[in-house]
C-alpha positions in Angstrom: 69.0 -148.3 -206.5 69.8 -144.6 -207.4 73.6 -144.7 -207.7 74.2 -148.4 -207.4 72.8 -150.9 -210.5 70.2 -153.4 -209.8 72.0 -156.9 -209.3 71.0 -158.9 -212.3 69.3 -161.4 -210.2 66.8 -159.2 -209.3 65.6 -157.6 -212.7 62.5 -159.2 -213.9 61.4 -160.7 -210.4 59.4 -159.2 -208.5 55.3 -158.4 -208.5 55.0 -155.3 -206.6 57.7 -152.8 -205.7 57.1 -149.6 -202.8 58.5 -146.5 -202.7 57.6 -144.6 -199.9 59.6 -141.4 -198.0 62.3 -141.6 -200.5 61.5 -139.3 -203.3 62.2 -135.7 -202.4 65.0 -133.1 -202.6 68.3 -134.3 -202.5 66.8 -138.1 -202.1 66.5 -140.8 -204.7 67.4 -139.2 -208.5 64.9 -140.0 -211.1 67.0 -142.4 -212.3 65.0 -144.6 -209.4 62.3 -145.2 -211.4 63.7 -147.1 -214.2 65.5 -149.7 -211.6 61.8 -150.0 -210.1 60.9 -151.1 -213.5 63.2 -153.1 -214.2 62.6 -155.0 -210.8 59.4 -155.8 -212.1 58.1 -158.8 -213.8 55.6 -158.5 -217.1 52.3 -156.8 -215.4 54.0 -155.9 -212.0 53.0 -152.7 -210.2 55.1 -149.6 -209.2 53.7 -148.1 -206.0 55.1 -145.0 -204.6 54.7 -141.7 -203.0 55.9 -137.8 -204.2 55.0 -134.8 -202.8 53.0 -132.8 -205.3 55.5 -129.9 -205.2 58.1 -131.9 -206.8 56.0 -133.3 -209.4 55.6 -129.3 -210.6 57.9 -128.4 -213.9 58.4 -124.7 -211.4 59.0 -126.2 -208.3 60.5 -129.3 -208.6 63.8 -128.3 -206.8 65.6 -130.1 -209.9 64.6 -133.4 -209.1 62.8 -134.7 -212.9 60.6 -136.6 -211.4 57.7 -135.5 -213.5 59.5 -136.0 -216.7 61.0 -139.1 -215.5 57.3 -140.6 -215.0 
């Protein structure tokens, strides 16, 4: 995830997917998010955490991740 595709066997599988600790400066891109989607099946959930400062269009330190959700 991040800088390395999903493997095809994966997309579409899974129920649930966790993100937790890995969202933050100079962590996962916002790219993540779309592979977490694309992990899931029809219905699946996307649970993860994000400091509120990088969720701020001033503060953000670059990272998108507000746009990206």
């Amino acid at each position: 995830m991040g800088r390395q595709a999903l493997p095809k066997e994966y997309r579409r599988s899974f129920d649930v997917v966790t993100c937790s600790g890995n969202l933050g400066t100079n962590l996962m891109p916002a790219s993540c998010f779309e592979h977490m989607l694309g992990a899931l099946k029809a219905g699946g959930l996307a649970v993860f955490t994000v400091s509120q400062k990088h969720l701020n269009f001033e503060t953000n330190f670059g990272m998108r991740y507000a746009e990206a959700i």
